[in-house]
Backbone as CSV, one residue per row, in Angstrom:
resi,resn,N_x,N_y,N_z,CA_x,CA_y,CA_z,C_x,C_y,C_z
1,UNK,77.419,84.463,92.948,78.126,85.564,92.311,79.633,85.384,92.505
2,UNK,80.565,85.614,91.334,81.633,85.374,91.810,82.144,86.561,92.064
3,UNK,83.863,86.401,93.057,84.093,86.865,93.733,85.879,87.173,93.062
4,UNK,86.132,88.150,92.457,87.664,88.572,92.508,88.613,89.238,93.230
5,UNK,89.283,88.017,93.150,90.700,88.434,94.500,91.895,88.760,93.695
6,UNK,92.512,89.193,94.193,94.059,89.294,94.038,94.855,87.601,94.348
7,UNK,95.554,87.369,94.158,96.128,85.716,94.313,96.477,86.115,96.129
8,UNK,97.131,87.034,96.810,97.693,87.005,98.051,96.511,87.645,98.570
9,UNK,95.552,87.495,98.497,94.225,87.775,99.023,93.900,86.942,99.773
10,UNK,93.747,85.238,99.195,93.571,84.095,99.782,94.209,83.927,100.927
11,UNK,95.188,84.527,101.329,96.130,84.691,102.673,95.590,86.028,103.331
12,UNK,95.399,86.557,102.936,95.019,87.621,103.873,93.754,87.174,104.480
13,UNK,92.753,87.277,103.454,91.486,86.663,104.156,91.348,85.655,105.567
14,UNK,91.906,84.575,104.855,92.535,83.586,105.733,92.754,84.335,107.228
15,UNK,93.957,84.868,107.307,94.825,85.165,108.383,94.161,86.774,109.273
16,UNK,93.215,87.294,108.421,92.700,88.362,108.789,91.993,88.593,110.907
17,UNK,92.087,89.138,111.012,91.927,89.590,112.888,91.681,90.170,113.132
18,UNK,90.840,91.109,111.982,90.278,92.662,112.534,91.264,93.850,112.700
19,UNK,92.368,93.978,111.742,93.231,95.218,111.657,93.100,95.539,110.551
20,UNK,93.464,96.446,110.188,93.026,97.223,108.373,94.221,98.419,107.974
21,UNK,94.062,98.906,107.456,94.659,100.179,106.761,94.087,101.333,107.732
22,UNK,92.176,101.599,107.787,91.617,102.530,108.167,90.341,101.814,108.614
23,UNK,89.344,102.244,109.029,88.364,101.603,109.573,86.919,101.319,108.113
24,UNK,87.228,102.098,107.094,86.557,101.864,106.077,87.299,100.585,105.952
25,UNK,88.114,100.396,105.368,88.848,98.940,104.516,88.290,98.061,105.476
26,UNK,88.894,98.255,106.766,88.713,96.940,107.711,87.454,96.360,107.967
27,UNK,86.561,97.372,107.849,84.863,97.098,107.503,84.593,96.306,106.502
28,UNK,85.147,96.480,105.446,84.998,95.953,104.379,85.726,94.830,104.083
29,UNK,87.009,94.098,104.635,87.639,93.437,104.860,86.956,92.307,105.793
30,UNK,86.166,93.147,106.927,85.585,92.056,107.953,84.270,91.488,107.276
31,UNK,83.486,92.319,106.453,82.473,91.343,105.835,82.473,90.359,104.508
32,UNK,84.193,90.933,103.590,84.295,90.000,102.659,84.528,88.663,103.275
33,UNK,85.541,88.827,104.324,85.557,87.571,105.237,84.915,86.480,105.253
34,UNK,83.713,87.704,106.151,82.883,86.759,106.976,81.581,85.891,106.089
35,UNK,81.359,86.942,104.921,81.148,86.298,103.820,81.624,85.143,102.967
36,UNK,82.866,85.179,102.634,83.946,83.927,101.977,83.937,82.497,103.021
37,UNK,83.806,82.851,104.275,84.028,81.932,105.117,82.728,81.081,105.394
38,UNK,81.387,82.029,105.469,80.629,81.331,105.873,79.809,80.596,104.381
39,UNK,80.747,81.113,103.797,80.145,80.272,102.125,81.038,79.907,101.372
40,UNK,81.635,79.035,101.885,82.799,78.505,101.475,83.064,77.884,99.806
41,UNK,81.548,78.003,99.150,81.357,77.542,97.817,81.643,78.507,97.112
42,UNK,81.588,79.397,97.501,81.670,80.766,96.722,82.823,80.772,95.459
43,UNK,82.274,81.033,93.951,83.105,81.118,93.625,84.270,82.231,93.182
44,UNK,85.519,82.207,92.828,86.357,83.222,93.193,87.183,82.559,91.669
45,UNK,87.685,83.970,91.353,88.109,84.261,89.962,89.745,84.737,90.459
46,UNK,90.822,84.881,90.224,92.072,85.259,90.395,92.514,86.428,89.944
47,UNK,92.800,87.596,89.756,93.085,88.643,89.065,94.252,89.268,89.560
48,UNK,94.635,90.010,88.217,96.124,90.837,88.443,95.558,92.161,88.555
49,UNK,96.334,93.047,89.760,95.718,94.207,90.012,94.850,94.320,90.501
50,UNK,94.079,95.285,90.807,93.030,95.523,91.743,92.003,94.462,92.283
51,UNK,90.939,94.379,93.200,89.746,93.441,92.944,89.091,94.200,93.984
52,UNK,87.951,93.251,94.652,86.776,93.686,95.319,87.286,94.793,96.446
53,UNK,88.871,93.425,97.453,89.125,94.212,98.387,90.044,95.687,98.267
54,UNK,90.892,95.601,97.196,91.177,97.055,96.664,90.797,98.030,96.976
55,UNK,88.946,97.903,96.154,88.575,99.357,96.112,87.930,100.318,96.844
56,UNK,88.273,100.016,98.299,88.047,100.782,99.274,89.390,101.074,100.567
57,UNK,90.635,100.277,99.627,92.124,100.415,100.341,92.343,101.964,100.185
58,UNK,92.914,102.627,101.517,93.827,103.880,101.422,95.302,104.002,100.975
59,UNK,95.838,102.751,100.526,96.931,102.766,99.459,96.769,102.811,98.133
60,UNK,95.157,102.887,97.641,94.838,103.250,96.050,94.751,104.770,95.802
61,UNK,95.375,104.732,94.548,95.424,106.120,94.292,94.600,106.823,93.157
62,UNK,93.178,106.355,92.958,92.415,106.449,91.711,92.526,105.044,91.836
63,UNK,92.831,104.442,90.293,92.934,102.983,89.903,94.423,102.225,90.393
64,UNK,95.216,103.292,90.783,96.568,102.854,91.124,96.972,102.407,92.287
65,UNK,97.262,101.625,92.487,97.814,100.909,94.022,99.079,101.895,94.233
66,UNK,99.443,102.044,95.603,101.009,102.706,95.413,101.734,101.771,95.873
67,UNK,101.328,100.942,96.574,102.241,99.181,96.696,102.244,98.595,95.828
68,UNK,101.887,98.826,94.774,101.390,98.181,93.198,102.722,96.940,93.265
69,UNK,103.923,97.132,92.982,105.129,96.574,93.203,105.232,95.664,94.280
70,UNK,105.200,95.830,95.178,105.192,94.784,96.384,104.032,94.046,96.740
71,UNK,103.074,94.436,96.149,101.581,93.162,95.920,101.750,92.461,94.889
72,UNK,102.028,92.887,93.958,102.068,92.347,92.473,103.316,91.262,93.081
73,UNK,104.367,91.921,93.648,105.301,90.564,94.020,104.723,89.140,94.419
74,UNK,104.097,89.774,95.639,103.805,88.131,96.470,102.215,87.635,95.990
75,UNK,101.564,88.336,95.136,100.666,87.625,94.451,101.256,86.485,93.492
76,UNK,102.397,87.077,92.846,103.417,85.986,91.966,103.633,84.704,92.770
77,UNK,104.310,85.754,93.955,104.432,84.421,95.346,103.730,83.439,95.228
78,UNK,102.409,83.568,95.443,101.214,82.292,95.929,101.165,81.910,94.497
79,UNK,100.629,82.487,93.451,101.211,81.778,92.151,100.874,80.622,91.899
80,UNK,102.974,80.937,92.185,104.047,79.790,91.660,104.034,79.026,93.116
81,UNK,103.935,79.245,94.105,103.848,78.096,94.997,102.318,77.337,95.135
82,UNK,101.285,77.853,94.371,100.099,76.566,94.384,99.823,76.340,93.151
83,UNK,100.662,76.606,92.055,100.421,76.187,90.754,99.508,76.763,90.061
84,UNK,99.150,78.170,90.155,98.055,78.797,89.845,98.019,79.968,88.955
85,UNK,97.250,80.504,87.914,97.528,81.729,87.635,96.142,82.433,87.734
86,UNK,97.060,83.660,87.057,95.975,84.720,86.921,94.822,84.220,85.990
87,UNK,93.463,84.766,86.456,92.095,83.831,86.005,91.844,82.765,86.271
88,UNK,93.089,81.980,87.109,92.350,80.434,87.645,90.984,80.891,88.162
89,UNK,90.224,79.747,88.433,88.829,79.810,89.480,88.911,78.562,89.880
90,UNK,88.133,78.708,90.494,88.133,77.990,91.893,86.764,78.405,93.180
91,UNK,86.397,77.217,94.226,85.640,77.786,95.308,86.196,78.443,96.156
92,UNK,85.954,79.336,96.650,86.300,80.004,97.985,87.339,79.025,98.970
93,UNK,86.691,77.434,99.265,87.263,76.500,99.626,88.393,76.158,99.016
94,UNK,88.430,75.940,97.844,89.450,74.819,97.408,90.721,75.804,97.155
95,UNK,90.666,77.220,96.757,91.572,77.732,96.567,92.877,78.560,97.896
96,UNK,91.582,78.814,99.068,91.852,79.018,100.250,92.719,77.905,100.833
97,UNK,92.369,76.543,100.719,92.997,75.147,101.354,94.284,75.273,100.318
98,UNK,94.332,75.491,98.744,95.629,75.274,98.115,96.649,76.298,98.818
99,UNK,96.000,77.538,98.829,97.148,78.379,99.413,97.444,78.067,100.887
100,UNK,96.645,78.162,101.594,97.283,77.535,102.848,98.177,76.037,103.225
101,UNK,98.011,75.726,102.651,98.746,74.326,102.164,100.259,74.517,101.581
102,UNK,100.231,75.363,100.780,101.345,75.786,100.168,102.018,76.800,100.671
103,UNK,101.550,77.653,101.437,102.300,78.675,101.636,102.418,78.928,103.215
104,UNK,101.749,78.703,103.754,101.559,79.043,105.298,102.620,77.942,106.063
105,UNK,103.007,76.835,105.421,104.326,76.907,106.230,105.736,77.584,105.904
106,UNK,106.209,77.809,106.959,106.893,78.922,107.701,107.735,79.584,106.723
107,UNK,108.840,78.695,106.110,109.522,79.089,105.098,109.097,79.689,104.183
108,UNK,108.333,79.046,103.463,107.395,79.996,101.909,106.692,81.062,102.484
109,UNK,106.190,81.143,103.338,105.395,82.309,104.200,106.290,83.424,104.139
110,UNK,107.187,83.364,104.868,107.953,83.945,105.242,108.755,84.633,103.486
111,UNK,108.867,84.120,102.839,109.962,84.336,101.796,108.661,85.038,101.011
112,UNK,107.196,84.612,100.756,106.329,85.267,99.895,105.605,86.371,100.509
113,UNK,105.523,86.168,101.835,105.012,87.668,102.556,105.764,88.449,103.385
114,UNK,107.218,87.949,103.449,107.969,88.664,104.689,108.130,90.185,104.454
115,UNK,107.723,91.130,103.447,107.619,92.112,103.218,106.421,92.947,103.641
116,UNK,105.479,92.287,104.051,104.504,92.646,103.937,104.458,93.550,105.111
117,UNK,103.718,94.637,105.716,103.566,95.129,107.012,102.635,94.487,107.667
118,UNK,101.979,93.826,107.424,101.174,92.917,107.736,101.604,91.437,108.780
119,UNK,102.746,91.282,107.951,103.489,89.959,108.451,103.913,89.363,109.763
120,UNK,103.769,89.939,110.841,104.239,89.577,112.210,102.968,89.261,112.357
121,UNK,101.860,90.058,112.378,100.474,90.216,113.051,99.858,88.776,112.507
122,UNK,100.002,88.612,111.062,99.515,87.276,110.409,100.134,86.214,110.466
123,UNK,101.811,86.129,110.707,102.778,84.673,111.646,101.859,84.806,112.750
124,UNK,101.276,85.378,113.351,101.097,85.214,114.986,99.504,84.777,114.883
125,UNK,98.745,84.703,113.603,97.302,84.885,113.762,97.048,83.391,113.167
126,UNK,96.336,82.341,114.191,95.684,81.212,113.627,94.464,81.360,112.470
127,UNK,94.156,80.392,111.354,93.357,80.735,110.548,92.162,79.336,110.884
128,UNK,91.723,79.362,112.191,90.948,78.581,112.623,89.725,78.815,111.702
129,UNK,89.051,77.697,111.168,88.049,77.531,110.728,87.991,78.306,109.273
130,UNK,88.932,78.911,108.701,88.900,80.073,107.860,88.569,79.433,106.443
131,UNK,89.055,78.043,106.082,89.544,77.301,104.750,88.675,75.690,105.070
132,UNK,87.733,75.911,106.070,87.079,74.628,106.476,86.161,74.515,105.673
């Protein structure tokens, strides 16, 4: 079954450690995970706006993100730094390894997620085994 992400999804997943928004999301966050990871074939579709992990975020407002603006940014981010757009597909694997490849060193990281509130916790979080 495939699987739609947001493009800066592939980094989150990745870099994820068990923190969330609220304990619903993070639930739901910890089994898309652990799911994506331990099936690394999985395939995954790219989308603008909402997707799986969305629709149980406490920053949606109905269908509306209220970060709408600052996700939509650094989804652009990963993008244009792995050559990708909206509706690429891809495995769980191969798209996880492009973005980490491309973006997780320090500089592009930093310049495509340094906004994020997220961002200290995920510089500091290894993505051992995550994109294997």
């Amino acid at each position: 079954m495939q699987t739609e992400l947001r493009p800066h999804h592939l980094l989150c997943v990745q870099k994820f450690s068990g923190h969330g928004y609220d304990e619903t999301f993070t639930a739901h966050m910890y089994h898309l995970a652990w799911r994506l990871k331990g099936i690394p074939r999985t395939p995954i579709k790219l989308v603008e706006g909402g997707d799986q992990l969305c629709a149980v975020c406490p920053n949606r407002d109905g269908a509306v993100c209220r970060s709408h603006e600052k996700a939509k940014s650094i989804d652009e981010g990963v993008l244009k730094a792995c050559g990708l757009s909206y509706g690429s597909t891809g495995s769980w694997k191969e798209l996880s390894q492009k973005a980490a490849a491309a973006v997780f060193a320090i500089e592009e990281f930093e310049k495509i997620c340094g906004s994020c509130q997220w961002f200290e916790l995920c510089k500091n979080t290894e993505t051992e085994g995550s994109c294997k």
